[in-house]
C-alpha positions as CSV (number, residue, x, y, z in Angstrom):
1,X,0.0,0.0,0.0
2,X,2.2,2.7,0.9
3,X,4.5,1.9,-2.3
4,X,1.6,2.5,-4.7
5,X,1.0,5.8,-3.2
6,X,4.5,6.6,-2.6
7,X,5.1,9.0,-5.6
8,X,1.3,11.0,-4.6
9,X,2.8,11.4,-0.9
10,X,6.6,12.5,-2.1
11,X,5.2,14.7,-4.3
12,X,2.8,16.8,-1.8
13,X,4.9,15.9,1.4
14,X,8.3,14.3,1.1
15,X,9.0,15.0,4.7
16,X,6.2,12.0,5.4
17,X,7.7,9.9,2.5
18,X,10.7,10.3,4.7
19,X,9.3,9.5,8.0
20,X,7.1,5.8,6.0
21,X,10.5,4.8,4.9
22,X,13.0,5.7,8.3
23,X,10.8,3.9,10.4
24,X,10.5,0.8,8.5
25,X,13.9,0.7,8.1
26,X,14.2,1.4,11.9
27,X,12.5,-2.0,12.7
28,X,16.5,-4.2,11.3
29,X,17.2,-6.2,14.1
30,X,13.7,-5.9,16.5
31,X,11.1,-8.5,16.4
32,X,9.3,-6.9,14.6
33,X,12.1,-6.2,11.4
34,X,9.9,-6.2,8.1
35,X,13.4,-4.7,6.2
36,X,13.8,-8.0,4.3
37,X,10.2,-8.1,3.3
38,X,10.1,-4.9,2.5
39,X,13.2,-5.0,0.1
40,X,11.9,-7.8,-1.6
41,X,8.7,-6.1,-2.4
42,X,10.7,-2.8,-4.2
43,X,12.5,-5.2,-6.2
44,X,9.5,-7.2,-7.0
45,X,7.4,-3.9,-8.1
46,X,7.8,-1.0,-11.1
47,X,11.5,0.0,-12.0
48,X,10.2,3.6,-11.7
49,X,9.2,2.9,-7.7
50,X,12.9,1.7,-6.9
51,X,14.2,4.6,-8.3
52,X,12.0,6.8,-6.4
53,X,12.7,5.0,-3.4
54,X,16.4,5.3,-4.0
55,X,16.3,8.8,-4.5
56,X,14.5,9.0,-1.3
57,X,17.0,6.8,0.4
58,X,19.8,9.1,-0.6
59,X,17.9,12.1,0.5
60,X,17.5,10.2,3.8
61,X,21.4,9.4,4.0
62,X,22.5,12.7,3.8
63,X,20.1,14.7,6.1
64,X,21.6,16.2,8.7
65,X,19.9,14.5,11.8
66,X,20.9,10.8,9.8
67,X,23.0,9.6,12.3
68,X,26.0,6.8,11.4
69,X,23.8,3.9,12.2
70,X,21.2,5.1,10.6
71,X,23.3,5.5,7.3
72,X,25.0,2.4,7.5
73,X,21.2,1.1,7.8
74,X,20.2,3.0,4.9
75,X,22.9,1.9,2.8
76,X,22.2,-1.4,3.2
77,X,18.9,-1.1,1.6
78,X,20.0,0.8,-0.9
79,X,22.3,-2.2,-1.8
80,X,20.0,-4.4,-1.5
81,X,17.3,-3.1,-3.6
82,X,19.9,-2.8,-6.7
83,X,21.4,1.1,-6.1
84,X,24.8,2.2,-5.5
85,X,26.0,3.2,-2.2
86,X,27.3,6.9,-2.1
87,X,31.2,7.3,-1.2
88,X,31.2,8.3,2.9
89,X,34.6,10.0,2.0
90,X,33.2,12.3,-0.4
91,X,31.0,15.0,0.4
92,X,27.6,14.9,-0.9
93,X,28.2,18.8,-3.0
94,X,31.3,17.2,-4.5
95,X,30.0,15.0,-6.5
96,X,31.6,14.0,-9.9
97,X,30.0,15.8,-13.0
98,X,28.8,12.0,-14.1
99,X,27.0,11.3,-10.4
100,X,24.6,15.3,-11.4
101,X,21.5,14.9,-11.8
102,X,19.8,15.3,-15.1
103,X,19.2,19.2,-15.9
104,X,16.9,17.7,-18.8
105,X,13.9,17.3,-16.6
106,X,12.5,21.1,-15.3
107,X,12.6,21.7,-11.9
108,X,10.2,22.0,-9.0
109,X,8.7,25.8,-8.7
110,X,9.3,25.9,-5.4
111,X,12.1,24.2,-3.4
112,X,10.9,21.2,-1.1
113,X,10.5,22.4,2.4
114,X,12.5,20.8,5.3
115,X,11.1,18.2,7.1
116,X,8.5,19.4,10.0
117,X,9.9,17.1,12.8
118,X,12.6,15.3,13.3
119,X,12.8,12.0,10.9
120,X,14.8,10.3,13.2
121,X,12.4,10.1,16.4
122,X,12.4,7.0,18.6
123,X,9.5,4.8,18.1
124,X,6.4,5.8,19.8
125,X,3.9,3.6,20.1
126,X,0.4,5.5,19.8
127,X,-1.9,5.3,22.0
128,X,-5.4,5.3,21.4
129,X,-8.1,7.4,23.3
130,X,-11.6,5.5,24.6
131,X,-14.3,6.8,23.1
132,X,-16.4,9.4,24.8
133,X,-19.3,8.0,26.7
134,X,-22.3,9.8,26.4
């Protein structure tokens, strides 16, 4: 569900797209991981998805509140689901002329705003209010 509507939701809010995708990926190693499962459906589904969720996952990698873990976690599931990891030794505005994006496509009229809240929150579990008696 949340891959067929991830294009829709990156396009109106990214910062959510953000915070679907860190929080699965925050699940690796809990009893509850659903990384491996949720690999295997990107590679299962539309080239076009992958690539948006690569491009997301490299946005996520080099936010400033992505901790080291966090990246290392990140760049496993960019491996994983076919992408290239970037080069931790090279800084992200450094890249080679080859590793720019495209200028073919036009670009957004507006930048993308930052991200709300932070992506990287702990877990929460939410909890849910009784109804109201009457």
């Amino acid at each position: 569900m949340l891959l067929g509507g991830l294009p829709s939701l990156y396009h109106r809010a990214p910062e959510w797209a953000y915070t679907c995708v860190i929080r699965i990926l925050r699940t690796r190693g809990d009893e509850d991981d659903c990384t491996a499962q949720f690999e295997q459906i990107i590679n299962a589904g539309p080239a076009d998805t992958r690539t948006l969720m690569l491009q997301i996952l490299r946005e996520l990698s080099e936010h400033p509140e992505t901790d080291a873990d966090q990246r290392q976690n990140i760049a496993r599931t960019i491996t994983a689901i076919g992408g290239d990891t970037p080069s931790p030794t090279r800084h992200p505005s450094r890249r080679r002329r080859a590793e720019m994006p495209s200028r073919s496509r036009p670009s957004p009229k507006s930048p993308r705003p930052a991200p709300a809240a932070p992506l990287m929150a702990r877990r929460t579990r939410v909890r849910r209010r009784p109804p109201p008696s009457s």
